[in-house]
N, C-alpha and C positions, 0 to 999 in steps of 0.2 A: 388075269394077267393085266398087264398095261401097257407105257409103251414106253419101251428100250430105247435107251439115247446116248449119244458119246456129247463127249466137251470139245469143242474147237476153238482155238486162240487164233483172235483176228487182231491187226493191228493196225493202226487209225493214227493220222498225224494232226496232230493239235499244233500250240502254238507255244506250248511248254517243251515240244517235241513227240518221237512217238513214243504211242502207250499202247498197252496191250491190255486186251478183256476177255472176258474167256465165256464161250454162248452153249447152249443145249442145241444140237442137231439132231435131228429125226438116224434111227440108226437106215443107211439105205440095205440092208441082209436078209429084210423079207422077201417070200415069192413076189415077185414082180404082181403087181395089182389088187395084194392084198385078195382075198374072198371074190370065187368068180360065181357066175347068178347060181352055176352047178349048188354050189356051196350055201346059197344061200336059202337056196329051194328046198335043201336038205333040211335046211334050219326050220325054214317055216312052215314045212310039212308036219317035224314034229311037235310044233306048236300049235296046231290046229287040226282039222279034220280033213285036210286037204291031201293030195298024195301029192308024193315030189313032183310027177309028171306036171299038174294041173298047174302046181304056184311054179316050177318051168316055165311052162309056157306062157303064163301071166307074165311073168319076168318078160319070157325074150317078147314077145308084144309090146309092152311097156314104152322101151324106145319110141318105137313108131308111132304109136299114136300120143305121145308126149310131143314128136313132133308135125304131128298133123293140127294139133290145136296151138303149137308155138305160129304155125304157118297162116293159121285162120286169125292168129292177130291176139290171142287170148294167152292169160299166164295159167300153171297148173300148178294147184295146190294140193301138197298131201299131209294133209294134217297130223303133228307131231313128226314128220319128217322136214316139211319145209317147200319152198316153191320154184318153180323154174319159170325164166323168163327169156325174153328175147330182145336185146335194145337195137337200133335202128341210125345210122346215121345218112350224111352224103355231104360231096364236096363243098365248100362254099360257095356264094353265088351273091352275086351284087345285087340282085332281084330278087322278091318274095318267087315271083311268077317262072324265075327260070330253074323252078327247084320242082323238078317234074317225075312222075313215077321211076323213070325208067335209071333215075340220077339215085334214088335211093335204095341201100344195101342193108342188110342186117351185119350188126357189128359186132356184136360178141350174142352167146347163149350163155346165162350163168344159172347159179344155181344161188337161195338164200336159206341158210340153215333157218327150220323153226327154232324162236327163242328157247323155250323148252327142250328141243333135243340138242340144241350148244350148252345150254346149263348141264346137264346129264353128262354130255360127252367131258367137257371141261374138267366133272371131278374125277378122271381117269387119274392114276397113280403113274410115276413113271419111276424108273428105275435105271442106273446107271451101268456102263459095261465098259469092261477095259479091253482095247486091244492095242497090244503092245509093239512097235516097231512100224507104225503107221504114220506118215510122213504130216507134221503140220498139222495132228488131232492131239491132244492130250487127253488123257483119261483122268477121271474123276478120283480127287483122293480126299477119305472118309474124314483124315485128319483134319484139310481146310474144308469143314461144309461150311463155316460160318458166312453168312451176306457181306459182300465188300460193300463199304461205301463209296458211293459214286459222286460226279461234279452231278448240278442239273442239267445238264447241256446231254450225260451220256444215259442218266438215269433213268427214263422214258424210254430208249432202246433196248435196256437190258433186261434180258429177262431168265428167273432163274428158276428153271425145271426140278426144283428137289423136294418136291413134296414127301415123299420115299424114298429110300434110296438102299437099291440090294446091291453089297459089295460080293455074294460070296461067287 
């Protein structure tokens, strides 16, 4: 499969006036979260020798000590999936010297996909869906697939999900 997506028209005021463009959105109709570790554990049990319970439990551990090494200061790496980090800020200070443990926070945890599993993921297929009487979505028609041309100004924003495209 790939991934299901509707058209939305947004519209933007220039200086010609406004114009309207029309964008790929993620369709939102899935179960909420996508694949839960349940799901996953199923997966990678029968990919291996492992039984659901073991890579379970691997999974729900996982968390916790992903974050017991984000807290000791260190990032974690999982090779062909990618790394998690921890960035750090604090307020300003007109002083090197008044910037003191207790002043500094952790400011976000992200995550950085491996190059290799964004390549992979990227050549997903997606496919277009119509639903009809939905306020300010248009649906995809097979007639216009051809690429609009764009100014430069809009060209770099726009981006066009048709790699495949299932009407039926």
């Amino acid at each position: 499969m790939g991934l299901i997506y509707l058209v939305r028209k947004k519209k933007f005021r220039t200086a010609e006036g406004i114009r309207e463009l029309y964008f790929a959105i993620q369709r939102k109709l899935q179960k909420r979260g996508g694949k839960n570790e349940e799901d996953l554990a199923e997966i990678l049990s029968a990919n291996s020798s492992r039984s659901k319970g073991e890579v379970l439990s691997i999974l729900t551990d996982l968390p916790d000590v992903i974050e017991e090494i984000l807290k000791n200061g260190e990032s974690v790496s999982i090779r062909g999936l990618g790394s998690f980090h921890a960035s750090i800020t604090s307020n300003g200070f007109e002083h090197p010297e008044d910037v003191l443990p207790h002043e500094v926070r952790v400011s976000k945890v992200y995550f950085i996909a491996d190059r290799k599993f964004t390549q992979r993921v990227s050549r997903m297929k997606f496919f277009a869906t119509h639903y009809p009487n939905i306020s300010q979505r248009t649906c995809y028609d097979p007639k216009q697939s051809g690429k609009k041309r764009l100014g430069k100004r809009n060209r770099s924003s726009f981006l066009t999900m048709t790699n495949e495209t299932d009407t039926a």
